[in-house]
Structure formats: structure tokens, C-alpha cells
C-alpha positions in Angstrom: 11.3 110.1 8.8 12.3 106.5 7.2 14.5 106.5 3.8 13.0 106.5 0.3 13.4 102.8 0.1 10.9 102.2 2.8 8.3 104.2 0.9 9.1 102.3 -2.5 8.0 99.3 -0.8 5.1 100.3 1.3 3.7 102.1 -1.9 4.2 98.5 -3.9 2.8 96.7 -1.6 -0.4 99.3 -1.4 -1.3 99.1 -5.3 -0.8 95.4 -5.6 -3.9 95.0 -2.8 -7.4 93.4 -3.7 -9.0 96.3 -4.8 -6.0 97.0 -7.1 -6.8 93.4 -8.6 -10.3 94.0 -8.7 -10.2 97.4 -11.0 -7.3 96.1 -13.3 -9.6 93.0 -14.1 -12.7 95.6 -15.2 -10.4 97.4 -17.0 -9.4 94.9 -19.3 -13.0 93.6 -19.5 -14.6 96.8 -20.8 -13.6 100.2 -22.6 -13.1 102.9 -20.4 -15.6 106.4 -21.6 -14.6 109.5 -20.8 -18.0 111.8 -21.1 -18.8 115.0 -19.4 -22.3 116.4 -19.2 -23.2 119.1 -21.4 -20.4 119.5 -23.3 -21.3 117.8 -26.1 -19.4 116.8 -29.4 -17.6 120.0 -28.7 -16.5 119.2 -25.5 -15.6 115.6 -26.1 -12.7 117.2 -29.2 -11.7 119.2 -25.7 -11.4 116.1 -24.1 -9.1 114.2 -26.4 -6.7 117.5 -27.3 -6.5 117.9 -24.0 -6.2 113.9 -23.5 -3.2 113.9 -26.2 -1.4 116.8 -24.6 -1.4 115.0 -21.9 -0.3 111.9 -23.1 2.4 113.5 -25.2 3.8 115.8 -22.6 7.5 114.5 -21.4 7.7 113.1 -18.1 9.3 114.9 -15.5 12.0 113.5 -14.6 12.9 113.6 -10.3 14.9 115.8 -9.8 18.2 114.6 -7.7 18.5 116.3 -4.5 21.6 118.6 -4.1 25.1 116.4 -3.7 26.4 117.2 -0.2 30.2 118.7 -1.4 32.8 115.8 -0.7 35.3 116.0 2.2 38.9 114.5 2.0 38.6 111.6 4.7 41.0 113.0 7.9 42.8 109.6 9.4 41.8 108.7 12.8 44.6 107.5 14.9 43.5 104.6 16.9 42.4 105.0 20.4 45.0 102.8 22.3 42.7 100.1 25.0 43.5 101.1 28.2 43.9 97.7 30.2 42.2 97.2 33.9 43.9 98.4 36.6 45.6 95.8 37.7 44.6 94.5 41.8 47.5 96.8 43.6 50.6 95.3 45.1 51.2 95.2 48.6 52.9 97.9 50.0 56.6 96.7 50.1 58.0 96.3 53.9 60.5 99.2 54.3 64.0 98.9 54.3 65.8 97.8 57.5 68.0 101.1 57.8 70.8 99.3 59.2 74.4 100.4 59.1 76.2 96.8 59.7 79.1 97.8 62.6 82.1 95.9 62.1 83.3 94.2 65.8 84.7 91.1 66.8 83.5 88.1 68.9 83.5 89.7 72.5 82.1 92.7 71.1 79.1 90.8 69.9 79.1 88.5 72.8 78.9 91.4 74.9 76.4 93.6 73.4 72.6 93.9 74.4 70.1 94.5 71.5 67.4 96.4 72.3 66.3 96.7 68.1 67.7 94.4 65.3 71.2 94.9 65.1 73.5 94.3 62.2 77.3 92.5 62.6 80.1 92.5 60.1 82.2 89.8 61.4 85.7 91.5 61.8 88.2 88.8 61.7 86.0 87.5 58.2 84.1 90.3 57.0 81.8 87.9 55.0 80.5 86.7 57.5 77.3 89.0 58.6 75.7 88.9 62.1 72.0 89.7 63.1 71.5 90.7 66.5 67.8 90.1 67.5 66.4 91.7 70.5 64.3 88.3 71.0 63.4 84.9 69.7 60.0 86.4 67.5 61.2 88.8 65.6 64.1 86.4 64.8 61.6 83.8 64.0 59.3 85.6 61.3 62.5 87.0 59.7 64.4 83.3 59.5 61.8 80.2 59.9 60.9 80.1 56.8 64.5 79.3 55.2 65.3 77.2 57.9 62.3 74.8 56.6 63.8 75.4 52.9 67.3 74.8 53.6 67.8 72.4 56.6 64.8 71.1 58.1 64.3 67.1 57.5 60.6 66.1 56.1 60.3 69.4 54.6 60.8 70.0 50.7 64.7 72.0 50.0 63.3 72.6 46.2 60.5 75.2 47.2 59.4 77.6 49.5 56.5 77.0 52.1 53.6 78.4 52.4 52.5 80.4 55.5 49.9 77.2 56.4 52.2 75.1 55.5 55.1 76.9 57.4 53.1 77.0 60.7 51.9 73.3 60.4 55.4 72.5 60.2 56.3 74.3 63.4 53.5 73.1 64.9 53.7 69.7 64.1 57.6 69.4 66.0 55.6 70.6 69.0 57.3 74.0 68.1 56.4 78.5 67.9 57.7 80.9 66.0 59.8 81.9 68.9 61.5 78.3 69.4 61.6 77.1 66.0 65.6 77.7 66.0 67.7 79.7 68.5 70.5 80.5 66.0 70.6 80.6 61.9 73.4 80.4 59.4 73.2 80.1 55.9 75.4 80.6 52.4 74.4 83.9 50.3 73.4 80.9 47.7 70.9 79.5 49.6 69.7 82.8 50.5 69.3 84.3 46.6 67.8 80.3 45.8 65.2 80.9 48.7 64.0 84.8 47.7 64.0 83.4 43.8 61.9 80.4 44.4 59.2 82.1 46.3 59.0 84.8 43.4 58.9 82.0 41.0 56.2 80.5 43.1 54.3 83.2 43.8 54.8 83.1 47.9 53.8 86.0 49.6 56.2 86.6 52.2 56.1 88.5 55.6 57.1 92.0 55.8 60.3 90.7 58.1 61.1 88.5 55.0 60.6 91.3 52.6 63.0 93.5 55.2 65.8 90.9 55.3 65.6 90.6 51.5 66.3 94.9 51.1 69.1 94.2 53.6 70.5 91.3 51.9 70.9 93.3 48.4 72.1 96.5 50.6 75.4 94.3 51.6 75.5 92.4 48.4 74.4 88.6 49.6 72.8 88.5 46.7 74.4 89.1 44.1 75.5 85.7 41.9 78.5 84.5 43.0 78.5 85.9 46.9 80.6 83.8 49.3 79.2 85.9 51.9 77.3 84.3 55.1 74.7 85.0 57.1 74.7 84.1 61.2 72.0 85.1 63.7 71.8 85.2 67.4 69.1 85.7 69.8 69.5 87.7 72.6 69.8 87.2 76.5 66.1 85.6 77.6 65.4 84.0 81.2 62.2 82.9 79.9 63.8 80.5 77.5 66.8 79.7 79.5 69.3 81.8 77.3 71.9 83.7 79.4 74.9 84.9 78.4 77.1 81.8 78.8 74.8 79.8 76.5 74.4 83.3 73.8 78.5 83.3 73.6 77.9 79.5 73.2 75.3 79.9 70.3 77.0 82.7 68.8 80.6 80.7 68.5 78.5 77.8 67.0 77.5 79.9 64.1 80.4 81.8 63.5 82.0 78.5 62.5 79.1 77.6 60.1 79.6 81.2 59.1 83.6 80.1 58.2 82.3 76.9 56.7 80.1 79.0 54.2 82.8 81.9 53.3 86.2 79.6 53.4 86.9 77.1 51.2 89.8 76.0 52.9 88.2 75.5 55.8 85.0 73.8 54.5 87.8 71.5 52.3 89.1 70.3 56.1 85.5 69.5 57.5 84.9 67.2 54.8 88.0 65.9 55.1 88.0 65.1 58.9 84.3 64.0 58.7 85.1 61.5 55.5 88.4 59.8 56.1 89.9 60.8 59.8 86.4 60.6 61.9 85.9 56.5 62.7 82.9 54.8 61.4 81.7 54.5 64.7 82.0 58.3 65.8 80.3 59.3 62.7 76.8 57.0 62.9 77.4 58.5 66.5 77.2 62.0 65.1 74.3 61.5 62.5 72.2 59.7 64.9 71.8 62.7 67.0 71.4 65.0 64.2 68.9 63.1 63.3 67.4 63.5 66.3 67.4 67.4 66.3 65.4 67.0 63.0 68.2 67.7 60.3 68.3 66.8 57.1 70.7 63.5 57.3 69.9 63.6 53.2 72.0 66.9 52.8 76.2 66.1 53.1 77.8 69.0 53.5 74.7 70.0 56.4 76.0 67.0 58.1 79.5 68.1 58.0 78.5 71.5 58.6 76.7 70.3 61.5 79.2 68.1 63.0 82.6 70.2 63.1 80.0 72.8 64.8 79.1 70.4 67.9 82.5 68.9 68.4 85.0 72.1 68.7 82.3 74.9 68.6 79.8 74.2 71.5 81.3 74.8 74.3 78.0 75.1 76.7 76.8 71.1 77.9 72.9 72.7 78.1 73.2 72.2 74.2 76.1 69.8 73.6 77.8 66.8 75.2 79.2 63.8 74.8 76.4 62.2 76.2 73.9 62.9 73.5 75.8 61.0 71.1 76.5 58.2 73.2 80.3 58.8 74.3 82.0 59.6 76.9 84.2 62.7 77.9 87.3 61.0 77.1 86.5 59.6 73.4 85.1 63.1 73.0 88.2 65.1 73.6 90.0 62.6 71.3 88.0 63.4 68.2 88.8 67.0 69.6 92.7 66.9 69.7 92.5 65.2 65.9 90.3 68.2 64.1 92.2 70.5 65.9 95.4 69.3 64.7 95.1 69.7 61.0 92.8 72.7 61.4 94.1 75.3 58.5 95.3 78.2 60.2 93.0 81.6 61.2 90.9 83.0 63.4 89.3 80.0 64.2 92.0 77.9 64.8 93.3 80.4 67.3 89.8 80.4 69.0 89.8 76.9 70.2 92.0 76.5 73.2 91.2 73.1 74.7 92.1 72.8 78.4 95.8 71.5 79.3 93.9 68.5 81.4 91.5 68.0 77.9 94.6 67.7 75.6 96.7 65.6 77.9 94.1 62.8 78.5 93.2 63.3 74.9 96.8 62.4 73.7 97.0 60.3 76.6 94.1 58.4 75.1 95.5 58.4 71.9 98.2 56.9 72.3 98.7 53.1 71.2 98.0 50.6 73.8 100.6 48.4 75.5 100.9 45.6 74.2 98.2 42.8 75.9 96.3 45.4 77.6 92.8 45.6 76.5 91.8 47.2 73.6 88.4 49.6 74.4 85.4 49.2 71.5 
């Protein structure tokens, strides 16, 4: 059924029609005469009292229909919006359950990994050691902070992508597996790397996500850390690593590990490389860095770098004097001079040169008589 007001309007619009028009014009031309048949004079007087009452009688007036009773209005809480689900997370990597064993540097040297083993560092418990059981694992855990914090041509204020990432590697004729053999790096550098690639969105591997949980486990990140964080790979035929050369890599980063955690230490290295090292010894130095694709751009890498090669490398498969242009001799001198200011500790006490090393070392050392020829 449609409202009242509908009706009104349908019923206006009904009488105000042609025909409507038609009859209202005859009316006003003629008289209207009410007669009925065979009633005569008597029945005409009927007709007009009857006419009159009519006329006379009040209206009736519409009668309202019943008011429906009122209600007090009840308030309606709002009905919170329920946002979209939002696209789930990825399921977070879990935890590496690692219990980090303290030992020293035979113990390490010594041990065979058969899973991801974790290292405190016993003569400087801020250093921390990964253990990999091989190169892959050790790659997808470490590469990409090794472009972030070290590698030249790559950007140190943000955190690669996983194309960009493995054009990188690709493009230094590199895999995963042979990226790096060894890492080292500061808890700062560390916190800056996981921060930057939340900032940025980066989605990283579930190795990446694993080394973060074990990171905040032992506190590397945590503001103000002077913890480290060393890795070694472990004994591989296929890529030439025996134990010689793992004892060789794992001494190399131990020292960047003492670099990183003592300030005394890291004080000396500058010190050497910025007013003891000659000119000559130093170009020497950064030329071949340059040439294993670090950042020459980065100061203290450079340092770090250097007092790592010269009295921390003992294997000749990954450092000699040839690949910087010396000889043996000139070598051992730069040797002899670190060694003698080195600040005492564990380090210190590592590094034994050879009696026959230190002799021609100091031999070498020693001004030349006077008229014999000077060597450039």
C-alpha cells in the first residue's frame, strides 16, 4: 500500500482532467434542476428539506488514526569497523638454539662442525665465533652484510636486495659459497644492518632472520655493544681449505675481532698505519686491498685490513709479501716495528716471529754504514 500523500495527489490530478473542465464550464453556464418524476410540488418541498439538511449538517471531520504510544529512544553504541585482515607475515625463521661454548684458539682450530656452532672467544669474551659446517650456509647467513659493510662499489648506507645481492656476487665472477671465506664485523654494524633493512622494508632470508635471534640472545645488539662477531668455514678439499689455511683464517679474524672489542688495540693500528708505516709500504698495502675488492673509501677497514695481513696471516696461499710488491725481508721489517709497540694481551703473546725472521728484521733495520747504498 503507498502513503496518504500519494493518494492526495493521484486524486488531484484525477478531478482537474478534461472532463472535470468540461462539467465545471456547464455548470456555471446554466442552473442546475433537481426534479424527480411523480412527486410533484410535494416531493420537490422533500427535496429541498432534505437538500438543506444536508447542506446544514456539520462535516465530519477524519478522524486521526490511533497514536502509536512513544518509546524512550535506547542509545546504540556504535559498531566498531573491523579493518581487513591484513596479508599475514611470514613465518619468522626459528631461533638458532645455540648455547655459545667458551674455548680458546686451539680449541676452535681443532674442532670439526658438523652443524653451526657457536664460539665465545675465551681470552676476550666479546669476541663471538661461528663455526660453519661449509662455505653455503655461511654465505646466506653473512653475504649480505659483507656487501653493506665492506664491499667496494656497493652502497654502506642500505641494505641490498636479494637481485641486487646476487648480481653483485655474480658480477665479481663470485657464489654464495665463495663470496668470503671468513667474516668479522662490530655489534654496530650488525644493529645498523638489521635496522636499515627494517627501515627499508628488505625481506631477508631465514639464515638472516636466525643470526638476528642469536644476535639479541648474546646481546650484540643492544646500543652500545663492543661485542664482535668472527666467522670461519670449515675444513673443504673442494675449495682448497685444510686445516693449516682454517687456523690461518681463523687467527685473521680473531684480530679484526680485537680491533672491534679493544680500543686500545684499535688506537695502535691506526697509529702504526698513520705515522710509523712509510708512505711507500702503505700505497703498497691499499693497492692490494684494492685489489681484493675493499672499500679503500672506508679508514679504519683499511687499517683493520692491514694489521690483519701483516702479523695475522700466517698461510702464503692467502698472504705474502709478493702481492704487495715486497720482498720477504722489507716484510718482516714492517713486522718487527708493529710488534714492538703492540699493547700487551693475548694477541701480543700470539705472534712469535721466527728467531731467523727477527734477526734479519733487525738486521735490516739497522742504519746503513756509512757510503754503502741506501735500498729504495
Amino acid at each position: 500500500m503507498r502513503p496518504p500523500a500519494a493518494k492526495s495527489g493521484q486524486l488531484a490530478a484525477a478531478s482537474s482532467g478534461p472532463d472535470a473542465n468540461q462539467d465545471g464550464a456547464g455548470a456555471r453556464g446554466r442552473r442546475a434542476k433537481w426534479v424527480l418524476p411523480g412527486l410533484g410540488g410535494a416531493g420537490a418541498l422533500l427535496v429541498v428539506l432534505v437538500a438543506g439538511y444536508l447542506a446544514l449538517r456539520p462535516a465530519s471531520v477524519p478522524v486521526p488514526p490511533p497514536a502509536l504510544p512513544q518509546t524512550a529512544s535506547i542509545p546504540v553504541a556504535p559498531v566498531p569497523a573491523v579493518p581487513a585482515p591484513a596479508a599475514p607475515a611470514p613465518a619468522p625463521a626459528p631461533a638458532l638454539a645455540l648455547t655459545a661454548r667458551t674455548a680458546d684458539e686451539a680449541a676452535i682450530a681443532a674442532h670439526v662442525a658438523t652443524t653451526l656452532t657457536l664460539f665465545r672467544f675465551a681470552p676476550n669474551p666479546n669476541i663471538l665465533v661461528l663455526d660453519f659446517p661449509g662455505l653455503h650456509q655461511q654465505g646466506l647467513m653473512l653475504n649480505r652484510v659483507a656487501a653493506m659493510v665492506e664491499k667496494a662499489g656497493l652502497p654502506h648506507d642500505r641494505v641490498l636486495t636479494d637481485a641486487e645481492l646476487d648480481a653483485a656476487i655474480r658480477a665479481h665472477g663470485d657464489t654464495v659459497d665463495t663470496y668470503y671465506y671468513g667474516h668479522d664485523y662490530p655489534a654496530a654494524d650488525l644493529a645498523a644492518f638489521f635496522a636499515r633493512a627494517d627501515r627499508q622494508g628488505v625481506r631477508l632470508g631465514a639464515e638472516e632472520e636466525a643470526l638476528r635471534a642469536m644476535l639479541t640472545q648474546q646481546g650484540l645488539l643492544e646500543p652500545g655493544s663492543r661485542g664482535a662477531l668472527i666467522s670461519i668455514p670449515s675444513v673443504n678439499a673442494a675449495q682448497g681449505i685444510d686445516e693449516a689455511m682454517r687456523a690461518s683464517i681463523l687467527r685473521h679474524e680473531l684480530s679484526h675481532g680485537e680491533f672491534f672489542s679493544n680500543p686500545a688495540y684499535a688506537a695502535y693500528a691506526r697509529k702504526f698505519y698513520n705515522e710509523i708505516m712509510p708512505e711507500p709500504a702503505r700505497k703498497a698495502f691499499l693497492a692490494y686491498l684494492v685489489s681484493q675488492e675493499y672499500d679503500p673509501a672506508v679508514p679504519d677497514l683499511v687499517i683493520n685490513e692491514t694489521q690483519a695481513y701483516l702479523m695475522n696471516t700466517a698461510d702464503p696461499r692467502l698472504f705474502n709479501a709478493a702481492v704487495v710488491g715486497m720482498t720477504d725481508a722489507d716484510l718482516n721489517i714492517l713486522r718487527v716495528r708493529f710488534l714492538a709497540g703492540m699493547p700487551a694481551g693475548w694477541l701480543r703473546d700470539r705472534i712469535a716471529l721466527p728467531p731467523a725472521v727477527a734477526a734479519s728484521a733487525n738486521a735490516a733495520s739497522r742504519p746503513a754504514p756509512e757510503g754503502a747504498p741506501v735500498r729504495q
